[in-house]
PyMOL Python script that loads the backbone (N, CA, C, O; Angstrom):
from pymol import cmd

cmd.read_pdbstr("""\
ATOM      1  N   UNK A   1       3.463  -4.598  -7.597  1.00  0.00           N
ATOM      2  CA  UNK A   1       2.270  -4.281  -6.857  1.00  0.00           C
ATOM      3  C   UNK A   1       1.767  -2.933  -7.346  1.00  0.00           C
ATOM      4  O   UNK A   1       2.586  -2.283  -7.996  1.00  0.00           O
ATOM      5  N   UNK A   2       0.796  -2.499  -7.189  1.00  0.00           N
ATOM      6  CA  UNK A   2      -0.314  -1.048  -7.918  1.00  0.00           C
ATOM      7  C   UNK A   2      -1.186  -1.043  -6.802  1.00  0.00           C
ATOM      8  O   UNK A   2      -1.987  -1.865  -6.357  1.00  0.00           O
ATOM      9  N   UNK A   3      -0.660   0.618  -6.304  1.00  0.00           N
ATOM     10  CA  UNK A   3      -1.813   0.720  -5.201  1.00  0.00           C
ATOM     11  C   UNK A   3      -2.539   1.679  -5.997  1.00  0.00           C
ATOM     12  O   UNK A   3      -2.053   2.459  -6.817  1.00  0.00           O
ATOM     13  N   UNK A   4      -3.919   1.526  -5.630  1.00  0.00           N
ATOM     14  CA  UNK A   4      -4.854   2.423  -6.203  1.00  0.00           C
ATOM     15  C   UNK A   4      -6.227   3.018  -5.285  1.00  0.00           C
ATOM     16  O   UNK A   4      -7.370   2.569  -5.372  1.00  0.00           O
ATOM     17  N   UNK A   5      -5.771   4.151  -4.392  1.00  0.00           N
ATOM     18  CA  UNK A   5      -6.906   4.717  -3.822  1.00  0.00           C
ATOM     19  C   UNK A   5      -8.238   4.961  -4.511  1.00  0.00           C
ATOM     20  O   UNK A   5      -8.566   5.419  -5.605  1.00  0.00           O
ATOM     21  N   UNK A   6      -8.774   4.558  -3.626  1.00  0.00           N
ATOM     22  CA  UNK A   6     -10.593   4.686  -4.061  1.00  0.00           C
ATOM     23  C   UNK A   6     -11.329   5.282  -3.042  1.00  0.00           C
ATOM     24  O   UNK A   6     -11.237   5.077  -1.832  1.00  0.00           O
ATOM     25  N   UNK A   7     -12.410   6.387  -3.921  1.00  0.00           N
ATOM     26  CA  UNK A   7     -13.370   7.378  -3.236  1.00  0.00           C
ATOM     27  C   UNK A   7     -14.902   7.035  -3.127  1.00  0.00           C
ATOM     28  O   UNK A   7     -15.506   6.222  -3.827  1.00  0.00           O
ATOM     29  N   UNK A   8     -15.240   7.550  -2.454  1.00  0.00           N
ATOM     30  CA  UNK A   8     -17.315   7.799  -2.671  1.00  0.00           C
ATOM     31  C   UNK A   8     -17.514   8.631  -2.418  1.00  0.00           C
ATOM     32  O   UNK A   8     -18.699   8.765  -2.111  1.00  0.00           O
ATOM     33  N   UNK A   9     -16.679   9.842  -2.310  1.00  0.00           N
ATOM     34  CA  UNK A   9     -16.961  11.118  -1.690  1.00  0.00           C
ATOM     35  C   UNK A   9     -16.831  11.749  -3.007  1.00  0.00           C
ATOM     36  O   UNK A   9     -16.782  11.270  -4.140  1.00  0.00           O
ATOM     37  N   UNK A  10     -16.780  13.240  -2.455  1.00  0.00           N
ATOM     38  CA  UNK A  10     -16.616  14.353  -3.734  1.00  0.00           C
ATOM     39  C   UNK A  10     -15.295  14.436  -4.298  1.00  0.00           C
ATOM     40  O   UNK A  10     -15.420  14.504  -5.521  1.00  0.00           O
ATOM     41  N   UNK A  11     -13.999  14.462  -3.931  1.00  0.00           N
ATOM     42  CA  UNK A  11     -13.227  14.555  -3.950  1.00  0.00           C
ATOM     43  C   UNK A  11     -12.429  13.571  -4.052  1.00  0.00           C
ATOM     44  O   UNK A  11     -12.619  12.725  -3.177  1.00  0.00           O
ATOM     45  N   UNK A  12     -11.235  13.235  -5.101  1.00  0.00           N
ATOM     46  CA  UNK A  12     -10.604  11.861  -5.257  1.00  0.00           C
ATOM     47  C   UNK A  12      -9.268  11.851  -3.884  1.00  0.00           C
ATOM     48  O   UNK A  12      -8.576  12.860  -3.745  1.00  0.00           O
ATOM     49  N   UNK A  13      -9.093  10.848  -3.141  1.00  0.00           N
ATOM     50  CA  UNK A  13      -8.217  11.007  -2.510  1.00  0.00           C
ATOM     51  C   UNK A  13      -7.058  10.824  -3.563  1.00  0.00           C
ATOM     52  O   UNK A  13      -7.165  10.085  -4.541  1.00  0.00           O
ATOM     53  N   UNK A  14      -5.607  11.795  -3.176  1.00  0.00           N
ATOM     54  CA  UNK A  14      -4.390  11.571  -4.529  1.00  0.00           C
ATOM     55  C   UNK A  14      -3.005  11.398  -3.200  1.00  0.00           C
ATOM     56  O   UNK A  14      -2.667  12.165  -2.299  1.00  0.00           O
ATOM     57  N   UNK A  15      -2.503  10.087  -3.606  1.00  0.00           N
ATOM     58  CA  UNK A  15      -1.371   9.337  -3.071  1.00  0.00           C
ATOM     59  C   UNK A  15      -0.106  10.656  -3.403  1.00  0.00           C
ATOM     60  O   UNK A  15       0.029  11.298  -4.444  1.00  0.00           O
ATOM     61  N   UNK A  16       0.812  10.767  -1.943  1.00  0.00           N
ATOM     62  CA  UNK A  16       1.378  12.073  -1.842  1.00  0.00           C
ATOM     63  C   UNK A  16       2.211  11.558  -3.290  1.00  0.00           C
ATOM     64  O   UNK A  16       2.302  12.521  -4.052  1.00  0.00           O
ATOM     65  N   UNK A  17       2.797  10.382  -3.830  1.00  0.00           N
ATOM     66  CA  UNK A  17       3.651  10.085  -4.866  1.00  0.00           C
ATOM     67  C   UNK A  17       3.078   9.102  -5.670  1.00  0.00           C
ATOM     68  O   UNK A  17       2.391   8.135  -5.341  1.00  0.00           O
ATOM     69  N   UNK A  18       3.541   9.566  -7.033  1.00  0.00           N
ATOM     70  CA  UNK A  18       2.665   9.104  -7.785  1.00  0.00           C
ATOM     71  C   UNK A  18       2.974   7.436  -8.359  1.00  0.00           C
ATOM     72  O   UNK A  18       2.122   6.628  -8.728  1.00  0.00           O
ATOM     73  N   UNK A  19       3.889   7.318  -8.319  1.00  0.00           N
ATOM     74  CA  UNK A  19       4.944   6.198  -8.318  1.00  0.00           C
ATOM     75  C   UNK A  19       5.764   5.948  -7.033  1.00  0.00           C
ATOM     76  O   UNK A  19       6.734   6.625  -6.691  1.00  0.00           O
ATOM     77  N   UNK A  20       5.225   4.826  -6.322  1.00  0.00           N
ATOM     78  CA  UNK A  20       6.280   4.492  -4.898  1.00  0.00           C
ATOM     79  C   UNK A  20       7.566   3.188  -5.424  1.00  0.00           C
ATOM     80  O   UNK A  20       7.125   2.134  -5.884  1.00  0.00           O
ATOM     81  N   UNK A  21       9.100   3.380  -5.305  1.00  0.00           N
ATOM     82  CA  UNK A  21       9.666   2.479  -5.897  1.00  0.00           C
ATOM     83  C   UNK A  21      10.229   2.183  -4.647  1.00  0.00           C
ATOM     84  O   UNK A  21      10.513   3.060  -3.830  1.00  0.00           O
ATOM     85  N   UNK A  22      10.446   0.679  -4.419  1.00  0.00           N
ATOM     86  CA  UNK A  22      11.265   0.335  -2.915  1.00  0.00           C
ATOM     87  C   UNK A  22      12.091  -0.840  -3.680  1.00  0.00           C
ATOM     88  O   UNK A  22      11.764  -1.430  -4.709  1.00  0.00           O
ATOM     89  N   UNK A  23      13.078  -0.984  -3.003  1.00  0.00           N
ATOM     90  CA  UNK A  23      13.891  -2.012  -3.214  1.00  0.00           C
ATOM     91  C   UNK A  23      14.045  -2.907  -2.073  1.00  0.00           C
ATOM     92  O   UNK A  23      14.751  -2.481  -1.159  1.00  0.00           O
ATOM     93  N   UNK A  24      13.529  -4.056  -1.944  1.00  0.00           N
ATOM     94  CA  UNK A  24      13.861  -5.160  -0.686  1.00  0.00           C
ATOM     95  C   UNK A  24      14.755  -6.231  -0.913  1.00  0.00           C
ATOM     96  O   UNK A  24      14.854  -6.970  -1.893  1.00  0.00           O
ATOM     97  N   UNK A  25      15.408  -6.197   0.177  1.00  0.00           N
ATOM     98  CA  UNK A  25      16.076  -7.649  -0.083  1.00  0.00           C
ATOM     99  C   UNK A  25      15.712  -8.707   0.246  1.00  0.00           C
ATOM    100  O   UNK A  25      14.900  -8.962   1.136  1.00  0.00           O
ATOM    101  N   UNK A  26      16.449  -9.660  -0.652  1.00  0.00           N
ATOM    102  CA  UNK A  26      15.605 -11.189  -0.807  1.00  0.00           C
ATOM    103  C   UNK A  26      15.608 -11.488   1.028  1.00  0.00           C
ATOM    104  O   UNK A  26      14.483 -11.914   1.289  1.00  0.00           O
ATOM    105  N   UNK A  27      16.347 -11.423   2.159  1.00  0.00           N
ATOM    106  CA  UNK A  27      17.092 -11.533   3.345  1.00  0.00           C
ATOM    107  C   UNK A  27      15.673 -10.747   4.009  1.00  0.00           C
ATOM    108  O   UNK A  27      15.383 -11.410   5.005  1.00  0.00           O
ATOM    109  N   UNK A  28      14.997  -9.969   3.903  1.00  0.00           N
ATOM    110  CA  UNK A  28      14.176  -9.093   4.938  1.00  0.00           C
ATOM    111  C   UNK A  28      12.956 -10.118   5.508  1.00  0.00           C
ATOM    112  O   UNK A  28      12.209 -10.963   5.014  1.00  0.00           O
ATOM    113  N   UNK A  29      13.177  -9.597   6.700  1.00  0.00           N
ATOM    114  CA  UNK A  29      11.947 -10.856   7.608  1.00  0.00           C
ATOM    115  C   UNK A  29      10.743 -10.584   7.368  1.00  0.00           C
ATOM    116  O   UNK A  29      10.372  -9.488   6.948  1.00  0.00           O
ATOM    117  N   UNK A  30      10.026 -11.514   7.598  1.00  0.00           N
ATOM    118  CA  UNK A  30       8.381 -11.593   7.629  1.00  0.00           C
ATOM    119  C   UNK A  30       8.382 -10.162   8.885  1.00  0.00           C
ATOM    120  O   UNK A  30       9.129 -10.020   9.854  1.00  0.00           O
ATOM    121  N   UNK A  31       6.947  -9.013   8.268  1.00  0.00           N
ATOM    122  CA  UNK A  31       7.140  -7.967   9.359  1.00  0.00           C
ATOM    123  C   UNK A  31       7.338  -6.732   9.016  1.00  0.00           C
ATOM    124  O   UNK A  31       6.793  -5.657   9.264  1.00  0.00           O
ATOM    125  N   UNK A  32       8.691  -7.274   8.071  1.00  0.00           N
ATOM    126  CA  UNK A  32       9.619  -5.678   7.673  1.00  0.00           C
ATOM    127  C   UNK A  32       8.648  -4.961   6.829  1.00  0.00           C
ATOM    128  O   UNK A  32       7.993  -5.469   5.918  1.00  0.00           O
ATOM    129  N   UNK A  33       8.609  -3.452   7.305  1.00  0.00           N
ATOM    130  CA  UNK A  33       7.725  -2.550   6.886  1.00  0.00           C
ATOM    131  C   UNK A  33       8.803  -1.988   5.466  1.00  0.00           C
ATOM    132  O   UNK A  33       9.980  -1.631   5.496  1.00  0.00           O
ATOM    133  N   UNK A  34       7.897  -2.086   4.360  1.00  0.00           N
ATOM    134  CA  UNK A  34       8.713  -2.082   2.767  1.00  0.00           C
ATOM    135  C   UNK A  34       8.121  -0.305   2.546  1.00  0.00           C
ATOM    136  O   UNK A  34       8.957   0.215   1.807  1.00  0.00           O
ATOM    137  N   UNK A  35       7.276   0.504   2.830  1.00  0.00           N
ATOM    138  CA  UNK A  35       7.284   1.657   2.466  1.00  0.00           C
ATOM    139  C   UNK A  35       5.609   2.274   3.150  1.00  0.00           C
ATOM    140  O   UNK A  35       4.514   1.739   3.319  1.00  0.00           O
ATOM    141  N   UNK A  36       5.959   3.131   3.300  1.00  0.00           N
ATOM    142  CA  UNK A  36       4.732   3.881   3.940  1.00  0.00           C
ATOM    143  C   UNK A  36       3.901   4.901   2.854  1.00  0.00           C
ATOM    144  O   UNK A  36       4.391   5.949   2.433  1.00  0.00           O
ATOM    145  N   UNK A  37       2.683   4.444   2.518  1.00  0.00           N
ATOM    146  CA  UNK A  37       1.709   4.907   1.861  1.00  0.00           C
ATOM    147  C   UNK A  37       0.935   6.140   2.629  1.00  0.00           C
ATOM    148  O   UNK A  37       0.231   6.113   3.638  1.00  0.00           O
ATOM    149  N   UNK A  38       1.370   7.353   1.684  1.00  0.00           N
ATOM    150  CA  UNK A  38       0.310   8.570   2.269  1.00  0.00           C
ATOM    151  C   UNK A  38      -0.259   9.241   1.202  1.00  0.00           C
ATOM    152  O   UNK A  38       0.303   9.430   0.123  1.00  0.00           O
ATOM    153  N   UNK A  39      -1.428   9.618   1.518  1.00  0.00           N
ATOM    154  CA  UNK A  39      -2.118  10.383   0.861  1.00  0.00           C
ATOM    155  C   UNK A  39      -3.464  11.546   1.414  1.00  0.00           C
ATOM    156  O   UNK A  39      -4.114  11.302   2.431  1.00  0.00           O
ATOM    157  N   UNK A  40      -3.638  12.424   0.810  1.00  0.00           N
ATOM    158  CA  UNK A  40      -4.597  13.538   1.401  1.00  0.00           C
ATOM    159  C   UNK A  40      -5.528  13.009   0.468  1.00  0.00           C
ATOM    160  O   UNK A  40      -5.401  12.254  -0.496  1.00  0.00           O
ATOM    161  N   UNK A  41      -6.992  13.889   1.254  1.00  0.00           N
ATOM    162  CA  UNK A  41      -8.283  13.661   0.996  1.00  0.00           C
ATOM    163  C   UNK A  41      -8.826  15.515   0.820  1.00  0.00           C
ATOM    164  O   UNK A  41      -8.043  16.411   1.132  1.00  0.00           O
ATOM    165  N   UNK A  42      -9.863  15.734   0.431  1.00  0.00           N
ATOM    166  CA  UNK A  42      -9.984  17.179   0.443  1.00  0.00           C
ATOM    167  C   UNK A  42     -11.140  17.356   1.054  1.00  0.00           C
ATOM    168  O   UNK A  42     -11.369  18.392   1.677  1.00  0.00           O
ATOM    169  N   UNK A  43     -12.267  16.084   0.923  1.00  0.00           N
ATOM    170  CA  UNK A  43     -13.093  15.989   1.689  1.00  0.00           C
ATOM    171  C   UNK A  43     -13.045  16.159   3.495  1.00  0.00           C
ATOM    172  O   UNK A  43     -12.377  15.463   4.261  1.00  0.00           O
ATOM    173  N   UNK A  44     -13.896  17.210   3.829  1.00  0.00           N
ATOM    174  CA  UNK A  44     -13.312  17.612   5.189  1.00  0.00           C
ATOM    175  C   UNK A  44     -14.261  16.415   6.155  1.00  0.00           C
ATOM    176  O   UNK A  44     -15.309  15.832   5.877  1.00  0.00           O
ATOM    177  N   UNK A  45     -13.558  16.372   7.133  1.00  0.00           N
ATOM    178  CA  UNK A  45     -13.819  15.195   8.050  1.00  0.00           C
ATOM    179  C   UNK A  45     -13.696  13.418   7.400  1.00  0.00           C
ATOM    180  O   UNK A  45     -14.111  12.504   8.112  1.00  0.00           O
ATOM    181  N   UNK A  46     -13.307  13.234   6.512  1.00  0.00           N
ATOM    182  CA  UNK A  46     -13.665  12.339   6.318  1.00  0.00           C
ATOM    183  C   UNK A  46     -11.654  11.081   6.252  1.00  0.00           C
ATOM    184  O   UNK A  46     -10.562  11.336   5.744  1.00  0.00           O
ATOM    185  N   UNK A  47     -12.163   9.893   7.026  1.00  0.00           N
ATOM    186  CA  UNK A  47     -11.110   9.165   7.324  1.00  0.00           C
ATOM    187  C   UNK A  47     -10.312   8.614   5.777  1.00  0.00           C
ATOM    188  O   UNK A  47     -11.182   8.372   4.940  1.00  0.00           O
ATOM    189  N   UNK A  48      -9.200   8.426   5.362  1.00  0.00           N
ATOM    190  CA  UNK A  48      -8.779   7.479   4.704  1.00  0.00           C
ATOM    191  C   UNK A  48      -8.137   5.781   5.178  1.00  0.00           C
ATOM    192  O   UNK A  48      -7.434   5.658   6.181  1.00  0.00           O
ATOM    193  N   UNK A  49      -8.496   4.617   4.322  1.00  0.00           N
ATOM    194  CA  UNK A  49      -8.651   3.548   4.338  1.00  0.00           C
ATOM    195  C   UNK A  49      -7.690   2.916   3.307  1.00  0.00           C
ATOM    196  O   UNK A  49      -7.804   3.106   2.096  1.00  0.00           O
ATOM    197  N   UNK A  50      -6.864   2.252   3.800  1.00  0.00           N
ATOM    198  CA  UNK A  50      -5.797   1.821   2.800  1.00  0.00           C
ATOM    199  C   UNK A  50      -6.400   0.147   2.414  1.00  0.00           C
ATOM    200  O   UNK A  50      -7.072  -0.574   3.151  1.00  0.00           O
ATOM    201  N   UNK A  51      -5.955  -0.115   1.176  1.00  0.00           N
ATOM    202  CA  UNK A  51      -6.184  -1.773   0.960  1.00  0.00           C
ATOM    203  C   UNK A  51      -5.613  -2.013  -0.085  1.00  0.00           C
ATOM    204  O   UNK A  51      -5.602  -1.062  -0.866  1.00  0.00           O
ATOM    205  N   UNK A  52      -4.992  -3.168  -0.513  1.00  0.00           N
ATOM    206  CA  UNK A  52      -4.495  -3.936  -1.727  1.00  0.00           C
ATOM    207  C   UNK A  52      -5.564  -4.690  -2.455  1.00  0.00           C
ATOM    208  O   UNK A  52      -6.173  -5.523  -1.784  1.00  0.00           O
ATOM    209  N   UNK A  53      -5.939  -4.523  -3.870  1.00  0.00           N
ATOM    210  CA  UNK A  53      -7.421  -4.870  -3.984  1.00  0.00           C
ATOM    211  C   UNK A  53      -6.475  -5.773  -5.701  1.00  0.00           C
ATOM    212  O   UNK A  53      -6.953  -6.865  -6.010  1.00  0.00           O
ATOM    213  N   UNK A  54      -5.483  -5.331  -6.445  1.00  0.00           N
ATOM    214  CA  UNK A  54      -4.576  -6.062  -7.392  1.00  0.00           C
ATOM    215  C   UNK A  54      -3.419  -5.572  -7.694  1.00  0.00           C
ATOM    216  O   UNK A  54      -2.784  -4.557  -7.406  1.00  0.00           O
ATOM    217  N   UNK A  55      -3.211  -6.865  -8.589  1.00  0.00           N
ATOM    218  CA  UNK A  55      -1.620  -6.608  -8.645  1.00  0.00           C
ATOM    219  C   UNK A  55      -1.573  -7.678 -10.443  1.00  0.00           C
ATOM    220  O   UNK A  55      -2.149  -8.614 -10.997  1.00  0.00           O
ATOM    221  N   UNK A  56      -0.768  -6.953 -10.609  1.00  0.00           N
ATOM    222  CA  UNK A  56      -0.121  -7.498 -11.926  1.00  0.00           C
ATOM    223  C   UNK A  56       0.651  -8.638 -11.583  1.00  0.00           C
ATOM    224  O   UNK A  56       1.263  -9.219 -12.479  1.00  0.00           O
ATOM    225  N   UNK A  57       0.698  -8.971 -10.609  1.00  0.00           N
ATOM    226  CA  UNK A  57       1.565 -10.280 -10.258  1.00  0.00           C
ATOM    227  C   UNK A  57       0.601 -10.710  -9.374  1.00  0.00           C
ATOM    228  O   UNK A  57       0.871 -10.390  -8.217  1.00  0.00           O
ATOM    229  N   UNK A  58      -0.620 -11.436  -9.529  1.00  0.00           N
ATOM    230  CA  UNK A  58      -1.412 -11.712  -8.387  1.00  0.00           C
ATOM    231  C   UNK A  58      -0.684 -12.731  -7.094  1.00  0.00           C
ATOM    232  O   UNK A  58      -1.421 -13.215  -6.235  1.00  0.00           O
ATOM    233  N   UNK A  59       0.341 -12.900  -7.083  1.00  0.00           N
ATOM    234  CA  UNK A  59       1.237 -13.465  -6.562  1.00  0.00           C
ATOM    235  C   UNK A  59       2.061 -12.634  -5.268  1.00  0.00           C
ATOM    236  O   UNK A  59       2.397 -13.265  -4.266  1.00  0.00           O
ATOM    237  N   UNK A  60       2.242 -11.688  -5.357  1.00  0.00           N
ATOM    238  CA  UNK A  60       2.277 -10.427  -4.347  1.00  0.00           C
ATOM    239  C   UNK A  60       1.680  -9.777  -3.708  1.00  0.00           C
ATOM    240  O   UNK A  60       2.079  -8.981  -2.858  1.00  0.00           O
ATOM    241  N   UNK A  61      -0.091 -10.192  -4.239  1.00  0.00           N
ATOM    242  CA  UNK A  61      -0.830  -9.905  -2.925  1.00  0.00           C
ATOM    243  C   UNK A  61      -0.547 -10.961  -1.806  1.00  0.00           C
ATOM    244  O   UNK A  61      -0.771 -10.626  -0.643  1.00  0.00           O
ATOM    245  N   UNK A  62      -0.090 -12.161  -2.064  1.00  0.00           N
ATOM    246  CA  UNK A  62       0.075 -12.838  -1.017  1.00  0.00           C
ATOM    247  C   UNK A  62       1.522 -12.569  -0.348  1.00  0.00           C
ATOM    248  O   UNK A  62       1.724 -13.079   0.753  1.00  0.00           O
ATOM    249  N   UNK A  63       2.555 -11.785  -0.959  1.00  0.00           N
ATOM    250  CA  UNK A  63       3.744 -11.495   0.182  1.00  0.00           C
ATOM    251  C   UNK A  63       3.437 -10.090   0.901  1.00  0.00           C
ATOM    252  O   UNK A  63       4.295  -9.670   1.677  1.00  0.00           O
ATOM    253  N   UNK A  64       2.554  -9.520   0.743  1.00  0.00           N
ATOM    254  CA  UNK A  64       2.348  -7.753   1.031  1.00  0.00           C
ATOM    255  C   UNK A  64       0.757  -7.898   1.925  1.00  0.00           C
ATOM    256  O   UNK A  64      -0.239  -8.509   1.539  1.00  0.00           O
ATOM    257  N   UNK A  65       0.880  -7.354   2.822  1.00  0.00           N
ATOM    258  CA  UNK A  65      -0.346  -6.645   3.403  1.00  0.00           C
ATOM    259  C   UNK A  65      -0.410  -5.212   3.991  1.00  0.00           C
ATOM    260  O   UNK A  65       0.634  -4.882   4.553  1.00  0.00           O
ATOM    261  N   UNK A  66      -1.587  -4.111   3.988  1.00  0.00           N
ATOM    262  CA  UNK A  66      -1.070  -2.732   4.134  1.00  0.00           C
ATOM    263  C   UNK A  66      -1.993  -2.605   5.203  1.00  0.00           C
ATOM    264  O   UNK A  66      -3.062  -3.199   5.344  1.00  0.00           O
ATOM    265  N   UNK A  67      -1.262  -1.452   6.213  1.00  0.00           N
ATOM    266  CA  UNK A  67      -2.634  -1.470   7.652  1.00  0.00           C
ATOM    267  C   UNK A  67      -3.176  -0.522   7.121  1.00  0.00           C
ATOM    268  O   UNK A  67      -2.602   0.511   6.778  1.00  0.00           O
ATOM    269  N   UNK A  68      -4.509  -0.805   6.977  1.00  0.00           N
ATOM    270  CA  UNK A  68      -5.507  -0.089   6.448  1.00  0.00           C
ATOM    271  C   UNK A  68      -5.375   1.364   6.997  1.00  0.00           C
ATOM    272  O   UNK A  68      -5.493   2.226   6.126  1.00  0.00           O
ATOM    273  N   UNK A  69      -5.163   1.791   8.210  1.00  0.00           N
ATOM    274  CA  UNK A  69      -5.179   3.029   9.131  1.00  0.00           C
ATOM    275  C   UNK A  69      -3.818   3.646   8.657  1.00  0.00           C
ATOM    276  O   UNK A  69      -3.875   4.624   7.910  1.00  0.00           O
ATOM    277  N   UNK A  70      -2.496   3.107   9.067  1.00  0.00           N
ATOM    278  CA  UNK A  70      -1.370   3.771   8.595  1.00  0.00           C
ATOM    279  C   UNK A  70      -0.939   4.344   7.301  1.00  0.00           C
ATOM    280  O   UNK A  70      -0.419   5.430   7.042  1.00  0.00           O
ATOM    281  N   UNK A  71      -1.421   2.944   6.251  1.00  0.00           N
ATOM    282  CA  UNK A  71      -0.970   2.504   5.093  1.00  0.00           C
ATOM    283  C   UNK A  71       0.319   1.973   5.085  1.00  0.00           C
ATOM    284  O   UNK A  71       0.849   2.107   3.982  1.00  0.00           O
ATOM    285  N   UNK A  72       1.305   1.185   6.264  1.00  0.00           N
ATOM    286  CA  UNK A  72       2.248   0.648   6.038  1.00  0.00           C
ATOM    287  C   UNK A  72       2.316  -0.267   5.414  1.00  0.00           C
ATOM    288  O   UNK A  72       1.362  -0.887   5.885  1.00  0.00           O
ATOM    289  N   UNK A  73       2.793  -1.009   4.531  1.00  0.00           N
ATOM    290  CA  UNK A  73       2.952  -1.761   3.399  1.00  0.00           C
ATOM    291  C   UNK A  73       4.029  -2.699   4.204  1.00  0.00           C
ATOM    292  O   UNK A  73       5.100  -2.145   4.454  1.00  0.00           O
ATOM    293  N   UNK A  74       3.873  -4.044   4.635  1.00  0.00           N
ATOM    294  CA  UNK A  74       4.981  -4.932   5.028  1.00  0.00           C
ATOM    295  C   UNK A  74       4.961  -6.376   4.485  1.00  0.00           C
ATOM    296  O   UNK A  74       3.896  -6.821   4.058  1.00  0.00           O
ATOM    297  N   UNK A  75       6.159  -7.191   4.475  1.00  0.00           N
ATOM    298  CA  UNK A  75       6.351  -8.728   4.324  1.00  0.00           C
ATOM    299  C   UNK A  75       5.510  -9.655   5.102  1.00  0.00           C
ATOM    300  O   UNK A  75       5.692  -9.836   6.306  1.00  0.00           O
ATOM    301  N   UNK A  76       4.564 -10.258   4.398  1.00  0.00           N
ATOM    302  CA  UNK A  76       3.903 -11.212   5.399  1.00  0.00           C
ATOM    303  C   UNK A  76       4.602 -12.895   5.093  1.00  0.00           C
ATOM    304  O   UNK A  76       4.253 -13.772   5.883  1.00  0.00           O
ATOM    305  N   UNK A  77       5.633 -13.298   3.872  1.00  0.00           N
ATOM    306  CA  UNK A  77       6.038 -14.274   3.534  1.00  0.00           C
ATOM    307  C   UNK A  77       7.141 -13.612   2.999  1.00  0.00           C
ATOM    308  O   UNK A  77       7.121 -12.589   2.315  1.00  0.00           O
ATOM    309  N   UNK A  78       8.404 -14.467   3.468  1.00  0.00           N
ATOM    310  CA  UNK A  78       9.380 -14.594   2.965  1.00  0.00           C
ATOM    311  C   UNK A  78       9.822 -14.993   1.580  1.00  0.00           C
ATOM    312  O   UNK A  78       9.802 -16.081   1.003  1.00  0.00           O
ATOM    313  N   UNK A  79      10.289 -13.608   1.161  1.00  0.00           N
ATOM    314  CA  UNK A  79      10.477 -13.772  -0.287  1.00  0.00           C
ATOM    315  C   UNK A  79      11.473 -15.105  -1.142  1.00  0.00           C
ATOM    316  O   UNK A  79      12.415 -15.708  -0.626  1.00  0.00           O
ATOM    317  N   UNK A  80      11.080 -15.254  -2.163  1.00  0.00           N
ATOM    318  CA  UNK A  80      11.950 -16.322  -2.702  1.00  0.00           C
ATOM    319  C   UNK A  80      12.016 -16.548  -4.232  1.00  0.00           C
ATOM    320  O   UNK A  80      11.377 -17.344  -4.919  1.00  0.00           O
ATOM    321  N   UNK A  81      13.197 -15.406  -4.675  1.00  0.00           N
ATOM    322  CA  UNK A  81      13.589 -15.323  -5.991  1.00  0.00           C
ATOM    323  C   UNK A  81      13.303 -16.901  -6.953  1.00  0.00           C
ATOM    324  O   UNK A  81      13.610 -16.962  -8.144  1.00  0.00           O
TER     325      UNK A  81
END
""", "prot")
cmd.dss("prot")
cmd.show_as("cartoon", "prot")
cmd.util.cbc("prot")
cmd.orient("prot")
């Protein structure tokens, strides 16, 4: 999966890490929160918006969804090596 924040403002929002690596097991339920996405903005007042927009495996946008507000990243389908 490749998350990639996107701006329209002045300022690029930059993900606190530049590379997020998680390891899940094949066993984790539909739910399980796989890693928490943060990032600052420099633009003052202005909200950040998380989303999964691709993936090199277009196949993993369908096990992953991220809450747009948090950026929690969780299992929506049970994985299957």
């Amino acid at each position: 999966m490749y998350v990639e924040v996107m701006d329209t403002n002045e300022h690029r929002p930059e993900l606190s890490e530049s590379v997020y690596r998680v390891n899940i097991a094949e066993s984790a339920e539909v739910g399980t929160a796989v890693v928490q996405l943060s990032a600052t903005d420099k633009d003052v007042g202005q909200r950040l918006f998380f989303s999964l927009h691709a993936a090199s495996s277009p196949a993993s946008l369908e096990l992953f969804r991220v809450d747009s507000l948090t950026g929690v990243v969780s299992l929506i389908k049970p994985l299957d090596r």
